[in-house]
C-alpha positions in Angstrom: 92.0 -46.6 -79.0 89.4 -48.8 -77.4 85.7 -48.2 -77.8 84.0 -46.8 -74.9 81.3 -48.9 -73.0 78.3 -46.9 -72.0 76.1 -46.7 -68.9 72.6 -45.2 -68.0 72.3 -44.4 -64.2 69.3 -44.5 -63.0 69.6 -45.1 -59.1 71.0 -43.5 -56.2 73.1 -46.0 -55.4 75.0 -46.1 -58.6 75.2 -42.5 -58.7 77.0 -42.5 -55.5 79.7 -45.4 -56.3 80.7 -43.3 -59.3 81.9 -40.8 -57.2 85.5 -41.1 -57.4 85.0 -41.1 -61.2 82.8 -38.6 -61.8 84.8 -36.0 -59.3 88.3 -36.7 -61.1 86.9 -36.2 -64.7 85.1 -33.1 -63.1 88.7 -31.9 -62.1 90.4 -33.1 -65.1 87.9 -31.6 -67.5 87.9 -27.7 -65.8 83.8 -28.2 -65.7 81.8 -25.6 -63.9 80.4 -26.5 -60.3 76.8 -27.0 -61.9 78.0 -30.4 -63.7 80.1 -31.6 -60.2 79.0 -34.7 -58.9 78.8 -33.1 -55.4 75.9 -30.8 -56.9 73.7 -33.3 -58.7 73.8 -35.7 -55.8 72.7 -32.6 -53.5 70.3 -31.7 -55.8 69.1 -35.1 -56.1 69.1 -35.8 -52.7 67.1 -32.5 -51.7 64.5 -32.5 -54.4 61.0 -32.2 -53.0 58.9 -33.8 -55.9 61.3 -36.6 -56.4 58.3 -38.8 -57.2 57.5 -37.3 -60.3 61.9 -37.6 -61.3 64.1 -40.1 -62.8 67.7 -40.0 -63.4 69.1 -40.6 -66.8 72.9 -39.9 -66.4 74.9 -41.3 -69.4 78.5 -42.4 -69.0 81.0 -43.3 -71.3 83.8 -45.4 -70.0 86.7 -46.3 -71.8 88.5 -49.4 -69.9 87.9 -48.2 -66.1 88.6 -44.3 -66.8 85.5 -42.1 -67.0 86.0 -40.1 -70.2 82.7 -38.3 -70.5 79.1 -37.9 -68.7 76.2 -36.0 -70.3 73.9 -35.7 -66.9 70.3 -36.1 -67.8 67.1 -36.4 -65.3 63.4 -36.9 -66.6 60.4 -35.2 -65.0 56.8 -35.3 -65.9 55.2 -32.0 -66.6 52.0 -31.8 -68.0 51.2 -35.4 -68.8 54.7 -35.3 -70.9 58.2 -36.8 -69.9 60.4 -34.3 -70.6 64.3 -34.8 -70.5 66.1 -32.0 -69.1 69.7 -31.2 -67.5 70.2 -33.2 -64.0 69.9 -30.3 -61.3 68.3 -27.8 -63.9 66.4 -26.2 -61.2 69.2 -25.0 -59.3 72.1 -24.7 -62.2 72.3 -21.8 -64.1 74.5 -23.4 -67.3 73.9 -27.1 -68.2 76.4 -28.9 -70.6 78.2 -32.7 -70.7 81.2 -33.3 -68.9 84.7 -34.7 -71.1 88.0 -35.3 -70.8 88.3 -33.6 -74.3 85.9 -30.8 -74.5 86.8 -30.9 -78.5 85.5 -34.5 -79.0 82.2 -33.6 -80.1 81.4 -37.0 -81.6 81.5 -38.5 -77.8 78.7 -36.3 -76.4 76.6 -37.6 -79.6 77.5 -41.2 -78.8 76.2 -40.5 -75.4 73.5 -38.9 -76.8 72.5 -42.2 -78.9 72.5 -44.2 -75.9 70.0 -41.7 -74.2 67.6 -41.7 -76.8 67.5 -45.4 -77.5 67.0 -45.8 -73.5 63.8 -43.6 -74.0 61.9 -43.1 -71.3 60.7 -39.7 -72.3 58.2 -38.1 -74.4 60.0 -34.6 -74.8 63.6 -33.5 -74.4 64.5 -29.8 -72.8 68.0 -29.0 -73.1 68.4 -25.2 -71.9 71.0 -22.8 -71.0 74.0 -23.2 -72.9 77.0 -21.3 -73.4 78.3 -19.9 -76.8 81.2 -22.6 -76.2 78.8 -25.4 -74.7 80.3 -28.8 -75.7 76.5 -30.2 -76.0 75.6 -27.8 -78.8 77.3 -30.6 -81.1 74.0 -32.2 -80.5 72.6 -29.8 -82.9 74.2 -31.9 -85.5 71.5 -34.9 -86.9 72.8 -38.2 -84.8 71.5 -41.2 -86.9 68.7 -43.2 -84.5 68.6 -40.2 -82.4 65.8 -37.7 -81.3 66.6 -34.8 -83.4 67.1 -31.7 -81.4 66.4 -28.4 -83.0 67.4 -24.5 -81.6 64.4 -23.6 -79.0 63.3 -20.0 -78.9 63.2 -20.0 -75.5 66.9 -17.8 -75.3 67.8 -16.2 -71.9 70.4 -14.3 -70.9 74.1 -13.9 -69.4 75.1 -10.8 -68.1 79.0 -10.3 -66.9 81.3 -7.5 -65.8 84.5 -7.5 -67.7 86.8 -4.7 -68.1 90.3 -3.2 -68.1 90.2 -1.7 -64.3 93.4 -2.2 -62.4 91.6 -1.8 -59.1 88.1 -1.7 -57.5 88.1 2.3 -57.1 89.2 2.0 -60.8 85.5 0.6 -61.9 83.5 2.7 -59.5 84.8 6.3 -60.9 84.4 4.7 -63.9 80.4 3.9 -63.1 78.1 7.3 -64.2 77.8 10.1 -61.7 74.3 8.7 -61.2 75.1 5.6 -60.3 78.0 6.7 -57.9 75.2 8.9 -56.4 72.8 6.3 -55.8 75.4 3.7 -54.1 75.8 6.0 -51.9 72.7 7.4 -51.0 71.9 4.1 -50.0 74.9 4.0 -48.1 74.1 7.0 -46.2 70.4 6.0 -46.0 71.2 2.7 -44.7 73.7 3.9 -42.0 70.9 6.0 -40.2 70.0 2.7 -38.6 73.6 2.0 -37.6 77.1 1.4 -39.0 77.0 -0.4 -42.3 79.9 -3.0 -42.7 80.0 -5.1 -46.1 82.5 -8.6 -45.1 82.6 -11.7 -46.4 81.8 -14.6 -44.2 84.8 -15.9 -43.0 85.0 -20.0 -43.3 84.4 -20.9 -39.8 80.8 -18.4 -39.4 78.4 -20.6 -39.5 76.3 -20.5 -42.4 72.9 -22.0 -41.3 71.5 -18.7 -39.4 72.7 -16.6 -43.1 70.7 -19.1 -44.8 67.6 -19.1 -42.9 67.6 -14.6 -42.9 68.2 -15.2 -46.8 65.0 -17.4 -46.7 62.9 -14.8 -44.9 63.7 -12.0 -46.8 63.5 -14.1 -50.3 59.9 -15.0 -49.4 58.8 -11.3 -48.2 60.3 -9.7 -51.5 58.4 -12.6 -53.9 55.3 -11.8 -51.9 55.8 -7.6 -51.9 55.8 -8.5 -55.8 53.2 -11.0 -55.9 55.5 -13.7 -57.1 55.6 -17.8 -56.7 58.2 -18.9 -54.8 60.5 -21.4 -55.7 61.9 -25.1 -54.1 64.8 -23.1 -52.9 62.4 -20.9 -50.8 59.9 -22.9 -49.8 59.1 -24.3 -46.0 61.1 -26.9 -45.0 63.3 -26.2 -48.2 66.6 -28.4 -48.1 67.5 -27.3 -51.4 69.4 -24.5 -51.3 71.3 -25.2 -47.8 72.7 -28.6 -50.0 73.8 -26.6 -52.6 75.9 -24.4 -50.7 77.2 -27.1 -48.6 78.6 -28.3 -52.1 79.7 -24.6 -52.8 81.8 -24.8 -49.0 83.0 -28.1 -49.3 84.6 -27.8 -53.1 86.4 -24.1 -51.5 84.5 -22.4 -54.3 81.8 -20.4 -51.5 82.3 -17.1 -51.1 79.1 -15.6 -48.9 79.1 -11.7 -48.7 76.6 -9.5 -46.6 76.2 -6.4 -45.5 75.3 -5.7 -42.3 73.6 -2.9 -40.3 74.2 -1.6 -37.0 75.6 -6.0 -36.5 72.2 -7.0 -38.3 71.6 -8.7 -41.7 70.0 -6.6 -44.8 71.7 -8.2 -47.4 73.2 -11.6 -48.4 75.2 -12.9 -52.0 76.1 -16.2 -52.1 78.8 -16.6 -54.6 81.4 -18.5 -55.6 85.0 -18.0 -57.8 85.9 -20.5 -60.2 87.8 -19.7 -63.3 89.1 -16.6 -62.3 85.6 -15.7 -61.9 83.1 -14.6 -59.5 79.7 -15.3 -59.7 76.4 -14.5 -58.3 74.1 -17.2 -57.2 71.8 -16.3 -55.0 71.1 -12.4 -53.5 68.8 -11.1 -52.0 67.9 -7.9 -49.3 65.7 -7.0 -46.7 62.7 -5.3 -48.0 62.6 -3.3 -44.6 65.2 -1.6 -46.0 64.4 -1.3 -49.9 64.6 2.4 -49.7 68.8 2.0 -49.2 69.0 -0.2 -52.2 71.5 -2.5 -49.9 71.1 -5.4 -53.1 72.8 -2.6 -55.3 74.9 -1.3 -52.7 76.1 -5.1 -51.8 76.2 -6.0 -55.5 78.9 -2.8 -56.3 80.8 -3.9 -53.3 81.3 -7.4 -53.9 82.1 -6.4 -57.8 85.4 -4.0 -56.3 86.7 -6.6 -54.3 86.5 -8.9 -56.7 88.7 -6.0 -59.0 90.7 -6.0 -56.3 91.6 -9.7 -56.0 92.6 -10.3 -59.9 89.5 -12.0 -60.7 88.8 -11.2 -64.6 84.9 -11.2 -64.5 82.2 -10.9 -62.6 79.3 -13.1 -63.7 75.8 -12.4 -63.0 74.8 -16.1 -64.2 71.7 -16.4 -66.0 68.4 -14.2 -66.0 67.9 -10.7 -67.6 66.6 -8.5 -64.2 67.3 -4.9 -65.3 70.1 -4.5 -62.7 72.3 -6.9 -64.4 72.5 -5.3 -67.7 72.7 -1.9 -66.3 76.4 -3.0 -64.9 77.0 -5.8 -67.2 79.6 -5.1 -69.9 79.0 -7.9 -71.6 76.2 -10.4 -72.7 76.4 -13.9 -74.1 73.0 -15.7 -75.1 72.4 -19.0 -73.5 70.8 -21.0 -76.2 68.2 -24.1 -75.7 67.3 -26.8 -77.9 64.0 -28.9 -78.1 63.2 -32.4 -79.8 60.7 -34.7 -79.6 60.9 -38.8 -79.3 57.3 -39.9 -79.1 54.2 -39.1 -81.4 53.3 -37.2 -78.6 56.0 -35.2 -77.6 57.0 -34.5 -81.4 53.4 -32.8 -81.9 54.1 -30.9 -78.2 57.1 -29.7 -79.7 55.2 -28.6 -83.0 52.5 -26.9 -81.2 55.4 -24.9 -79.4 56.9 -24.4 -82.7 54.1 -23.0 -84.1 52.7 -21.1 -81.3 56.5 -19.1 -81.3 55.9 -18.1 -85.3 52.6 -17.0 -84.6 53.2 -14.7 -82.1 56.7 -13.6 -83.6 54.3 -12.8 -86.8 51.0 -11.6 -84.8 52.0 -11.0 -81.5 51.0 -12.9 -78.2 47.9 -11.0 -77.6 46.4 -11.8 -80.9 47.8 -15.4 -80.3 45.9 -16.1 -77.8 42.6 -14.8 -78.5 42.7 -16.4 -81.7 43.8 -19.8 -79.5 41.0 -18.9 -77.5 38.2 -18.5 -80.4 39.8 -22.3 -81.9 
């Protein structure tokens, strides 16, 4: 078997001749959306502080086939350079892309090649499943930054079960919770009839969009919360992701609707025998209904009701999700540093972590605070 040769992309240009490649070892290797080439050229293409990014994508070639891609971006934050996932902001797993997920030693190879590029102080790499092929960088790589398992865990909440239809899971919900969903229903159809659809593929997508927008903002400020680049005016992120999610098949947009108007929106999309939840939100005129829960239980029977196996609330640990979750995998992270300075950020983080896991974060801080 010959070597592979290995490549850094760094410009737009580049990244957009490997297309071809990229796309048919994304099909080949059974990768999630998140590491597509279609989404990290969106995401790239849509980023708002582009000034302050760089790309790092490494590709291993072996003759002219593509056989593997760990997708790495740099950002400053803080005065550091930190190396991250490509399209972390708007991907909810991150891992490398291979032809054989089970060649471990490839995605350290690649690995090597990023860190002897440098170009950061700091690397981030965050959200990765039990079964992540990139958790082989855990391993020491000779003349590599050594990552080490962050404390910064977050959560995976899905909805696997044995029912043979929708109906099946909602009797088997608590009397409570059959209550609620539909109180709200009730409550909600004093305003007019409620209808829950999913968008058909010829609606267009833009007006959905710009309601989910509005309502996003007004719920982040009802709970005095920052907004995010998906949200924010003028915002072409999250319209280029779901262009991705229409274009690949994979979209499937469900709302529910009130006497014809808007009060709730998912935007999902099934891969895998899987449906999952990427962006949902509600109206806050309407909070009293509970349409996000009321959506959410619908959108979980007909997914029942189509054979899907799971329905996967991506990452994040709001309360809703592990009320209906039946399962929950942890999405690890791992931290290393490459310069003097970003190996004593890393130790202050370190450090900080122990102390409050010994102390606690109040007495953390103030002691911080006296120093």
């Amino acid at each position: 078997m010959s070597p592979e040769r290995f490549e850094i992309v760094r410009s737009a240009e580049r990244l957009a001749a490997i297309r071809p490649a990229w796309t048919d070892l994304w099909a080949r290797s059974g990768a999630l959306v998140f590491q597509s080439h279609a989404w990290i050229s969106a995401w790239w293409a849509s980023a708002p502080d582009r000034d302050r990014r760089a790309l790092a994508i490494v590709l291993a070639w072996r003759g002219d086939t593509l056989v593997g891609i760990l997708p790495l971006a740099t950002v400053r934050r803080k005065g550091f350079r930190v190396l991250e996932w490509a399209a972390k902001d708007c991907s909810d797993f991150g891992d490398a892309v291979l032809a054989d997920r089970t060649n471990a030693g490839l995605v350290r190879r690649m690995w090597q090649q990023a860190s002897r590029a440098g170009g950061f102080d700091l690397a981030y790499l965050n959200r990765l499943l039990p079964d992540a092929a990139a958790r082989a960088l855990l391993t020491p790589i000779a003349g590599s930054t050594r990552l080490r398992l962050n404390h910064r865990d977050e959560a995976n909440w899905r909805v696997r079960g044995p029912w043979p239809t929708g109906q099946a899971w909602f009797d088997a919900q608590s009397k409570k919770t059959r209550q609620n969903y539909r109180r709200g229903q009730k409550s909600m159809g004093e305003h007019g009839p409620l209808t829950f659809r999913l968008l058909g593929p010829e609606e267009p997508l833009g007006p959905v969009l710009d309601t989910l927008t509005q309502f996003k903002r007004a719920w982040l400020a009802t709970h005095n919360l920052p907004s995010t680049a998906f949200y924010d005016e003028g915002s072409q992120a999250l319209p280029a992701m779901v262009k991705v999610l229409a274009e690949t098949g994979l979209l499937h947009a469900f709302v529910l609707e009130c006497g014809g108007a808007l009060v709730a929106v998912s935007i999902n999309f099934v891969q895998a025998g899987t449906m999952m939840a990427f962006v949902t939100t509600y109206d806050p005129a309407f909070e009293r209904g509970s349409p996000g829960m009321v959506l959410m239980m619908d959108y979980i029977m007909w997914s029942i009701d189509r054979g899907l196996h799971t329905v996967d609330f991506l990452c994040g640990d709001e309360g809703f999700k592990g009320r209906f979750g039946t399962e929950s995998l942890t999405l690890a992270s791992m931290m290393g540093g490459r310069t003097p300075q970003g190996t004593a950020a890393h130790l202050v983080d370190r450090t900080r972590h122990a102390l409050e896991q010994r102390f606690g974060k109040s007495e953390t801080a103030e002691a911080e605070a006296a120093a």
